[in-house]
C-alpha positions in Angstrom: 20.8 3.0 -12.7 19.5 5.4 -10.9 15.5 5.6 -9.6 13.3 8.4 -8.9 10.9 5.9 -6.5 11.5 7.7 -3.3 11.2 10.6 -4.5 7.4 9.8 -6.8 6.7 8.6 -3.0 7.7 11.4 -1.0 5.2 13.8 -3.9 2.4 11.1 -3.4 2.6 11.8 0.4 2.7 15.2 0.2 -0.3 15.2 -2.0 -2.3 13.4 0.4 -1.9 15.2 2.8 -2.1 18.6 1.2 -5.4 18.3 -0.3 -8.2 20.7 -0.9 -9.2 20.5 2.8 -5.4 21.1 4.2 -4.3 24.0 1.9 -3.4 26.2 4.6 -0.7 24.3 6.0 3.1 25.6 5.5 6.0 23.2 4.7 7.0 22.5 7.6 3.8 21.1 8.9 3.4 18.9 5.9 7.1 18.0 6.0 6.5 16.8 9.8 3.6 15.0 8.7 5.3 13.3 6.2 8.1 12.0 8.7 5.6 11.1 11.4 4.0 8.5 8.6 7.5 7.3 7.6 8.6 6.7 11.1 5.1 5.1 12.1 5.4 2.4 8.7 8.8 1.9 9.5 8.0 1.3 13.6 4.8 -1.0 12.0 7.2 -3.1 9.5 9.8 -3.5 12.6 7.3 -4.5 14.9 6.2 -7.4 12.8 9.4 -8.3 11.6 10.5 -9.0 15.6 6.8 -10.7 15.8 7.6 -12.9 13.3 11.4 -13.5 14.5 9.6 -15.0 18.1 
């Protein structure tokens, strides 16, 4: 069965950051956004991961 959670993520994302405040950016400014939080969780869950592999 197929799920629709990354997707409901990526929309909750972009909604934070595209709020009243940050209307003016473009797509690709909130799409780089987006990626630069994925890759910082992603480099956060790795780092404890190997901290907890020690």
């Amino acid at each position: 069965m197929a799920t629709s959670v990354p997707s409901e993520q990526a929309y909750s994302t972009a909604g934070a950051i595209v709020s009243i405040q940050r209307a003016r950016l473009g797509d690709d400014a909130v799409a780089a956004v987006s990626e630069m939080q994925s890759f910082l969780k992603l480099n956060e869950t790795t780092a404890k991961f190997e901290s907890n592999t020690d």
